[in-house]
N, C-alpha and C positions, 0 to 999 in steps of 0.2 A: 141779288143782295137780300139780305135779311130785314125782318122786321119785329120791335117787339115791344110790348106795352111793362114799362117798368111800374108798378107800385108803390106808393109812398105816402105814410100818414103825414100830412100836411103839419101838422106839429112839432113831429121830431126831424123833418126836414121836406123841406118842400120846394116848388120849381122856381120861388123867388130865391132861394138858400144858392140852388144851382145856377142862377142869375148872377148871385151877385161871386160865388167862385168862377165859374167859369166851366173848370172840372175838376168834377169829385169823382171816389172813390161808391160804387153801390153796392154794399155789402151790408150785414145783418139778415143775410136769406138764408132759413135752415128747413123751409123745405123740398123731400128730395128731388119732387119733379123742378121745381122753380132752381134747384140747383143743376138739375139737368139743364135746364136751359139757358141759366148762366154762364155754364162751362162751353155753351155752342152758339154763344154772342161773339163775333170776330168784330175786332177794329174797324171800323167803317160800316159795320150795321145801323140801322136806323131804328130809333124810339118813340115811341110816345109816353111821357110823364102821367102818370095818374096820378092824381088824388083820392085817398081811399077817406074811409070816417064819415061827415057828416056830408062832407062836397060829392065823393061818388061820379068824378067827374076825371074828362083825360083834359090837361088844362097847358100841353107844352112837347116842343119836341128834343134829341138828342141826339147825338150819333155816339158811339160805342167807340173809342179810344186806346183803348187796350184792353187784351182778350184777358181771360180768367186768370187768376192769379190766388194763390191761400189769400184769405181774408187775415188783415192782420187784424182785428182787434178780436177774434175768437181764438180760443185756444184749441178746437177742434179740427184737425188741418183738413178734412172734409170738405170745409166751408168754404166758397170761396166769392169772390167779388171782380166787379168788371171796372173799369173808369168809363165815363161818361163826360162828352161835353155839349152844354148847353146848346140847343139850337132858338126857335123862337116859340113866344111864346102863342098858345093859340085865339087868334079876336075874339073866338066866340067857344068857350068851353063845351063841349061835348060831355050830358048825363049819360050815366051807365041806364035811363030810363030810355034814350036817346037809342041807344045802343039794342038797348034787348028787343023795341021794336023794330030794328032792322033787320031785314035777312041775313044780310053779308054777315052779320053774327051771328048767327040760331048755331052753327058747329064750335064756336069760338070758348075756350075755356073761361075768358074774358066773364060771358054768361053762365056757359053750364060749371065750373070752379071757381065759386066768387073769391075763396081764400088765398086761391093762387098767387104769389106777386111775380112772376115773372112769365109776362104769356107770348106764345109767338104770335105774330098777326101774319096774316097771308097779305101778299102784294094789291090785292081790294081792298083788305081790310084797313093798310096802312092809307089808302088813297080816300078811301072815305070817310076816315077820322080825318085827314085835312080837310078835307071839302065842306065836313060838318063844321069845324072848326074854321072854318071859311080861312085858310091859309092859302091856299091855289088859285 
């Protein structure tokens, strides 16, 4: 199974947003790698919510709903989005300052492509953002 840190400016929607739908739609991603990676999220992959801006923080988990699909609210049919439903949320937020000191991330885009929003994590790396997040 997959793993993947989804991106999100806490402003224009955040893991209380996805809290209180249930599941949404993650779309608004136009770049090409993060669309790569979008397109290779299958139903039943597992996520972690980041908070990007000021928090810089992974603060929630999801599982992946349904695979890629045109993003409907861009007109560019390139674009496309995944559905997401909420998992929990995590007790103790994990900083991306958290993060850069750890090994398990030194090859992680996560680090080395801060702009990235849509990163894959490797099966340690999703197991340690729980642990940090003290979910397990």
């Amino acid at each position: 199974m997959t793993a993947w840190l989804l991106k999100t400016e806490p402003d224009a929607f955040s893991f209380d947003d996805l809290l209180a739908s249930g599941v949404e739609p993650w779309d608004g991603v136009t770049n090409n790698t993060a669309l790569m990676h979008l397109r290779a999220a299958k139903a039943g992959d597992r996520c972690i919510v980041y908070h990007t801006g000021d928090e810089r923080r992974a603060v929630g988990t999801a599982t992946v709903v349904r695979d890629a699909y045109p993003d409907p609210k861009a007109e560019n049919p390139k674009l496309v989005a995944i559905d997401v439903r909420v998992g929990d949320r995590l007790p103790r937020p994990v900083s991306l300052a958290v993060l850069k000191d750890d090994p398990r991330f030194a090859q992680s885009p996560l680090v080395r492509i801060s702009r990235l929003s849509v990163v894959p994590l490797t099966d340690e790396q999703y197991a340690a953002l729980l642990s940090l997040g003290e979910l397990t």
